[in-house]
GUVEX-551836 format. One record per residue (C-alpha): residue in three letters; z, x, y; residue number from 1. Coordinates in steps of 0.001 Angstrom, whole numbers, plus 500000, padded with zeros to 6 digits. Example, Ala and Ser with C-alpha at 12.3 -4.5 7.8 and 13.67 -1.06 7.14 Angstrom:
# residues 2
> ala / 507800 / 512300 / 495500 / 1 $
> ser / 507140 / 513670 / 498940 / 2 $
This chain:
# residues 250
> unk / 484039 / 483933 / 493508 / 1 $
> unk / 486470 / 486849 / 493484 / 2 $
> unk / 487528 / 488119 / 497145 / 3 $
> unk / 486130 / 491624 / 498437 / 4 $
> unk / 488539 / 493989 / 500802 / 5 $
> unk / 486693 / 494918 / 503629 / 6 $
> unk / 487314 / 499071 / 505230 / 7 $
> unk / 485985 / 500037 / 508055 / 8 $
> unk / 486265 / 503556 / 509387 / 9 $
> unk / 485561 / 505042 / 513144 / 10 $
> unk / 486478 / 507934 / 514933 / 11 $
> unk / 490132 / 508680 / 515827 / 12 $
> unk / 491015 / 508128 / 519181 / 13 $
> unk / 495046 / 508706 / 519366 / 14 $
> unk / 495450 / 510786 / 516349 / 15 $
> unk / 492738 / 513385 / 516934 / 16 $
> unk / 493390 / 517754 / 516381 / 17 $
> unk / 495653 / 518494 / 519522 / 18 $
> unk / 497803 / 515266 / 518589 / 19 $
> unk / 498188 / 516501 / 515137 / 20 $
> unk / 499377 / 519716 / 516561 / 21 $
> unk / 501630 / 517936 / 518148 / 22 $
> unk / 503231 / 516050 / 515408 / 23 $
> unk / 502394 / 519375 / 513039 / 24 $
> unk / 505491 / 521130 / 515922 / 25 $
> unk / 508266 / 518601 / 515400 / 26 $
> unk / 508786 / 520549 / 512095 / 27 $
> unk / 510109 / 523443 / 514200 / 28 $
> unk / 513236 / 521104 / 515091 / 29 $
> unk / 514730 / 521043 / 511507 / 30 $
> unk / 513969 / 525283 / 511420 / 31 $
> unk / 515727 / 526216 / 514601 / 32 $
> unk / 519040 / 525312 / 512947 / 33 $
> unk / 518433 / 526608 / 510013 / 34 $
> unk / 517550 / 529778 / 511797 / 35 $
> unk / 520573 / 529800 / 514187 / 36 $
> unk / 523345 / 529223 / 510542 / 37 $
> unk / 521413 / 532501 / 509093 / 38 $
> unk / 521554 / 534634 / 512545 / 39 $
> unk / 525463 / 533206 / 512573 / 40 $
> unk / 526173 / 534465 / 508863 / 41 $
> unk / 524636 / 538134 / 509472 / 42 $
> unk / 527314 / 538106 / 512536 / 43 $
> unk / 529947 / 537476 / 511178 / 44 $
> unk / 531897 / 538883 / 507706 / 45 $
> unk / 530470 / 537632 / 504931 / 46 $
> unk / 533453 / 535345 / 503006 / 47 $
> unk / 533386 / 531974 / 500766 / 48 $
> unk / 533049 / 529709 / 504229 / 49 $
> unk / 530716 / 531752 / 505743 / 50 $
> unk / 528328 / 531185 / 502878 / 51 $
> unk / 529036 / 527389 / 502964 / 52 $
> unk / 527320 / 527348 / 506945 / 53 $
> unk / 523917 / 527658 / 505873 / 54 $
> unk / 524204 / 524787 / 503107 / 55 $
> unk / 525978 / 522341 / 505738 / 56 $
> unk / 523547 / 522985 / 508530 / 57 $
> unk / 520844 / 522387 / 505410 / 58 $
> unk / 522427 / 518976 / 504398 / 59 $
> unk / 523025 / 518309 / 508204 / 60 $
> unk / 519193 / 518662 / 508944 / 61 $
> unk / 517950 / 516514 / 506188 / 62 $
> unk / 519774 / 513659 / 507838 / 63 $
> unk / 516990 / 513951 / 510586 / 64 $
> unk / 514188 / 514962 / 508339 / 65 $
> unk / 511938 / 511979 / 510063 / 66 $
> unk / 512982 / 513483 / 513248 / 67 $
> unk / 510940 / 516515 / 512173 / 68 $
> unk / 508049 / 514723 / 510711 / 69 $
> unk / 507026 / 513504 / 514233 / 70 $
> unk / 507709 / 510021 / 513861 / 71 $
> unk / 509149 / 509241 / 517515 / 72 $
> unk / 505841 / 510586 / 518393 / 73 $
> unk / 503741 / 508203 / 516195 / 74 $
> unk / 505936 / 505183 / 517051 / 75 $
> unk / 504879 / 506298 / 520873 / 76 $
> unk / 501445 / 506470 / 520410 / 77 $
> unk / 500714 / 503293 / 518854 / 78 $
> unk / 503293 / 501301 / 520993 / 79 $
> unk / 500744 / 498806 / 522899 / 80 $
> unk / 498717 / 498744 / 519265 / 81 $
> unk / 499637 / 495229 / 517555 / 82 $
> unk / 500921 / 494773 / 514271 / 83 $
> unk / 499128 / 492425 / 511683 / 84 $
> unk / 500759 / 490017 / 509516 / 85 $
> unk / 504007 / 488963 / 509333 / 86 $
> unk / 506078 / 492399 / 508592 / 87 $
> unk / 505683 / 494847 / 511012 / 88 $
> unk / 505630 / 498255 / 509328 / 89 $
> unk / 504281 / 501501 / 511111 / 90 $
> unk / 502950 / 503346 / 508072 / 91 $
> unk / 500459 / 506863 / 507397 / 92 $
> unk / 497388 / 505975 / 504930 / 93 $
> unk / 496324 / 508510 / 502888 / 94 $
> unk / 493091 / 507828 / 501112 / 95 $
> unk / 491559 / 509603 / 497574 / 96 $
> unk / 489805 / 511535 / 497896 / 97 $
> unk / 491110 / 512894 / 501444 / 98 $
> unk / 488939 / 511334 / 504678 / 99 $
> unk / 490452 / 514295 / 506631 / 100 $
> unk / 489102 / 517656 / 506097 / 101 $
> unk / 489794 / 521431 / 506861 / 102 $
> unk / 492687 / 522029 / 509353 / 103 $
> unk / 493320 / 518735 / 510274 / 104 $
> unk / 493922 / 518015 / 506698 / 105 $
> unk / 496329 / 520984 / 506047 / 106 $
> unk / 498517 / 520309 / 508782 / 107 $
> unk / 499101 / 516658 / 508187 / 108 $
> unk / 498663 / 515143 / 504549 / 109 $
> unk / 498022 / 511223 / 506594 / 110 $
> unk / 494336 / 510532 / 507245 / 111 $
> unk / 495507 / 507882 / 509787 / 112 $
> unk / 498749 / 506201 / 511090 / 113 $
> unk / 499015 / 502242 / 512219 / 114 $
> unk / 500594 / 499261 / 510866 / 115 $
> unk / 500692 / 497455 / 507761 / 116 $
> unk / 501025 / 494077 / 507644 / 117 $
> unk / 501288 / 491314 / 505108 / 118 $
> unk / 500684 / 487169 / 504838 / 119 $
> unk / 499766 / 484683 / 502487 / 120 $
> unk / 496502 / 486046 / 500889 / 121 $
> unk / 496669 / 490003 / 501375 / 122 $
> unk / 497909 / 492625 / 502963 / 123 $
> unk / 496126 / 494373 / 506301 / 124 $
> unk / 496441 / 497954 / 507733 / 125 $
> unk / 495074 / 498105 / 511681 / 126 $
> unk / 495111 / 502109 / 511880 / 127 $
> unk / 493655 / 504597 / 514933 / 128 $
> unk / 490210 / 504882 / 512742 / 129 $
> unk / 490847 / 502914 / 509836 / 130 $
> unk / 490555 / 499101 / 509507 / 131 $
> unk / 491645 / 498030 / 506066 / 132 $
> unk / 491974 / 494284 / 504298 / 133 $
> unk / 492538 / 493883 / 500761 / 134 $
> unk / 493199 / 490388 / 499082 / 135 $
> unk / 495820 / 490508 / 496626 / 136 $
> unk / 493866 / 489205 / 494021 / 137 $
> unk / 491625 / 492742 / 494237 / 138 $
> unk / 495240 / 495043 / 493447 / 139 $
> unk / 494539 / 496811 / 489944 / 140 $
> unk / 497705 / 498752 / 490150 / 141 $
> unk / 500751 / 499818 / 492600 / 142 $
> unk / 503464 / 503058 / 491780 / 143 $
> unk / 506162 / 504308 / 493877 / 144 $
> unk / 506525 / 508707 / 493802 / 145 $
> unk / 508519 / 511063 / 495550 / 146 $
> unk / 507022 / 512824 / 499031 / 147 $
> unk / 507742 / 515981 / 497486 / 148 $
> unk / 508878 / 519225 / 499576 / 149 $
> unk / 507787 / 518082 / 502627 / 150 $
> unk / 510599 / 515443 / 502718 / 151 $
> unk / 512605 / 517782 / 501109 / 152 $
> unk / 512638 / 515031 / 498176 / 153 $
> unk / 514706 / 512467 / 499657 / 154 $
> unk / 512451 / 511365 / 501642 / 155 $
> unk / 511438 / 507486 / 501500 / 156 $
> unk / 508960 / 507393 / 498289 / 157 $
> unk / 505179 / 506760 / 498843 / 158 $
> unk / 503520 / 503617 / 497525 / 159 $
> unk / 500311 / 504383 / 495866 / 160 $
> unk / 497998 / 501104 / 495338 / 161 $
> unk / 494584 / 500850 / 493819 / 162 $
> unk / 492478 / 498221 / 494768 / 163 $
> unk / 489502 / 496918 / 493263 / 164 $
> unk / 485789 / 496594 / 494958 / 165 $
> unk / 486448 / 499771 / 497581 / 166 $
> unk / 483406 / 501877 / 496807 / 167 $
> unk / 484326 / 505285 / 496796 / 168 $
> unk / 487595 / 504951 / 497116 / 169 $
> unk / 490254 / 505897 / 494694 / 170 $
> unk / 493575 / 505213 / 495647 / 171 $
> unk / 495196 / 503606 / 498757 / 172 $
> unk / 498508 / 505934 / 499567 / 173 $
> unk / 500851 / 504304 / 502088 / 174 $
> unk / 504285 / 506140 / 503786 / 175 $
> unk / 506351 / 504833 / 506237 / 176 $
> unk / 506552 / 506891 / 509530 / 177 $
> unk / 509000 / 504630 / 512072 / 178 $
> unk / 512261 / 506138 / 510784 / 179 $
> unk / 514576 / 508674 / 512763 / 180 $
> unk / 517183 / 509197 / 509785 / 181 $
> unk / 516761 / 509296 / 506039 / 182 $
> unk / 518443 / 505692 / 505431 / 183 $
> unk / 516092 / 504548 / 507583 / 184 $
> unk / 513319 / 505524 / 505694 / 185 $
> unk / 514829 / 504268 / 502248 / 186 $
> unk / 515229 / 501159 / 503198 / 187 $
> unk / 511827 / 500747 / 504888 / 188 $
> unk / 510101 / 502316 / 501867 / 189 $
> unk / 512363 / 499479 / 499483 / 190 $
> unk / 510959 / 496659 / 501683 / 191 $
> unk / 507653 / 497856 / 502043 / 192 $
> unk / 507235 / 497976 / 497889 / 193 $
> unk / 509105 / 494423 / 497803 / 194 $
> unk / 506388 / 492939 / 499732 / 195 $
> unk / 503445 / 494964 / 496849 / 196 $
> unk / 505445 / 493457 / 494363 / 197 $
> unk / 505482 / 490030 / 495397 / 198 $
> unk / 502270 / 490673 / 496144 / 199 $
> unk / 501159 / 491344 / 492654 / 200 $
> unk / 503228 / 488522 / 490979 / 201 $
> unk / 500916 / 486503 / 493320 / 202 $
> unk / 498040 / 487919 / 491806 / 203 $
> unk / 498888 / 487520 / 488888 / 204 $
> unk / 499979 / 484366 / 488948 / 205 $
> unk / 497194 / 482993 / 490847 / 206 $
> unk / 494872 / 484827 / 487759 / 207 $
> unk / 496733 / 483131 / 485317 / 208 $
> unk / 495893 / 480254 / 487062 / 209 $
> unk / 492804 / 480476 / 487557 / 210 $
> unk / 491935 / 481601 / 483978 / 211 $
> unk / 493840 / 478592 / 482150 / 212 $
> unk / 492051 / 476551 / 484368 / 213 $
> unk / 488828 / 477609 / 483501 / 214 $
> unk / 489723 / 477932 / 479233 / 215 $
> unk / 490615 / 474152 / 479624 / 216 $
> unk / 487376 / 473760 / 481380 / 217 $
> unk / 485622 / 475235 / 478676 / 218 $
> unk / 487954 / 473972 / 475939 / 219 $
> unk / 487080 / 470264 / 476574 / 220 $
> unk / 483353 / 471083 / 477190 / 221 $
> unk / 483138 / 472419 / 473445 / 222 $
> unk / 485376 / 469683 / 472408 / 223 $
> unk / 483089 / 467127 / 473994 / 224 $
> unk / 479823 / 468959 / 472247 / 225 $
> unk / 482061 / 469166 / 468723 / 226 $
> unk / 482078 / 465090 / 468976 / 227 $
> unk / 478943 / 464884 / 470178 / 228 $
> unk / 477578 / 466971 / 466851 / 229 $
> unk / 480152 / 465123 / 464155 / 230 $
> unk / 478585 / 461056 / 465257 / 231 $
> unk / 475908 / 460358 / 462610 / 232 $
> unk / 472259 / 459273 / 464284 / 233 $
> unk / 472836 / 455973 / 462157 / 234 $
> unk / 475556 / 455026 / 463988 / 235 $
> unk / 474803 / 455972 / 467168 / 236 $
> unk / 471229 / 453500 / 467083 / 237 $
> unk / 473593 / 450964 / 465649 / 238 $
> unk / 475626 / 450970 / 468377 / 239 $
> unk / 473347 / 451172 / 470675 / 240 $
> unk / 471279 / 448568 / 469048 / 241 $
> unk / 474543 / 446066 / 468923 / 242 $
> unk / 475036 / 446361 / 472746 / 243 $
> unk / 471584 / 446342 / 473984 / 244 $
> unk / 470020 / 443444 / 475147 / 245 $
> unk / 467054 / 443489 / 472941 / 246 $
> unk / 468620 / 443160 / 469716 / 247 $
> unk / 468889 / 439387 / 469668 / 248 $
> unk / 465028 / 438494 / 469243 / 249 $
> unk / 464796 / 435402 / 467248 / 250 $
């Protein structure tokens, strides 16, 4: 019998409207300095090098675009929460279609932040509201894309899974959130879709399995019905007459 993932959803308790705000304000860090290279370049006269201020302080800032996507915060909030599994990642879960609705959805594109964890048979997510386990055997399909604008495109990539036997929902969307600078959140992101690929040459190699196994099964039980059709009734009561111990009667 295939496995099931099991999802269980409750209210938030650390991530709720005024927490969102809060994370929602951390974009205001990468803006000030932005801000303060444009106020410099209207005071002073406008040359080659004056230009070139804005475009450092630009490049300068997306070092520390986690900084601005509230992750200290996160990482904060869910400090006494436990990580499942054996890798300890502190990820956002986004699910399709959106749990989160109306504000709360525009000003953060995560419907929940906690950890994501992997061992032997699947891989776990223990989140503020959501509880998540999903068997690897039950992963359809897995994609990496790019966060977009909002991470200013350099930005670790998003791994988008879709698992099999979660009623009503689509796609699983996971993004790290632990980083405080953007090499940080590369190399998270790269060891995060390691452990989904592993994960689904284990699934696939465990189907294989499973599916040679069970054309062998079948194999020799038509083989065995094949030999049973191709003996001739003749022989089979002559054989059966030569060993039984009847057939001797003087």
């Amino acid at each position: 019998m295939k496995p099931q993932p099991i999802i269980e959803i409750n209210a938030p308790r650390l991530f709720r409207t005024p927490a969102i705000f809060v994370i929602w304000a951390y974009g205001i860090l990468l803006i000030v300095p932005l801000a303060a290279a444009f106020l410099a370049v209207t005071m002073m006269r406008l040359s080659f090098w004056t230009m070139l201020i804005p475009l450092f302080t630009l490049v300068a800032t997306a070092w520390f675009v986690p900084v601005g996507q509230g992750n200290s915060y996160i990482v904060k909030r869910l400090a006494r929460k436990k990580a499942p599994g054996s890798c300890r990642c502190l990820v956002q879960l986004t699910l399709a279609p959106r749990l989160r609705k109306g504000l709360r959805a525009t000003l953060e594109d995560a419907d929940d932040f906690g950890y994501l964890g992997f061992d032997q048979d699947g891989f776990t997510f223990e989140g503020d509201s959501i509880q998540l386990r999903a068997p690897y055997l039950t992963i359809k399909e897995a994609w990496q894309q790019n966060v977009g604008w909002r991470g200013r495109f350099i930005y670790g990539p998003r791994i988008t899974v879709v698992v099999d036997g979660l009623n009503g929902v689509r796609t699983l969307e996971f993004a790290e959130r632990s980083s405080t600078f953007i090499s940080q959140s590369k190399n998270t992101a790269r060891e995060l879709w390691r452990h989904f690929e592993r994960a689904r040459q284990a699934a696939t190699h465990s189907s294989s399995a499973s599916n040679s196994s069970s054309s062998s099964s079948s194999s020799s039980a038509e083989n065995s019905i094949k030999s049973a059709r191709s003996t001739k009734p003749s022989e089979t009561f002559a054989t059966a007459s030569q060993g039984s111990p009847f057939s001797a009667r003087g």
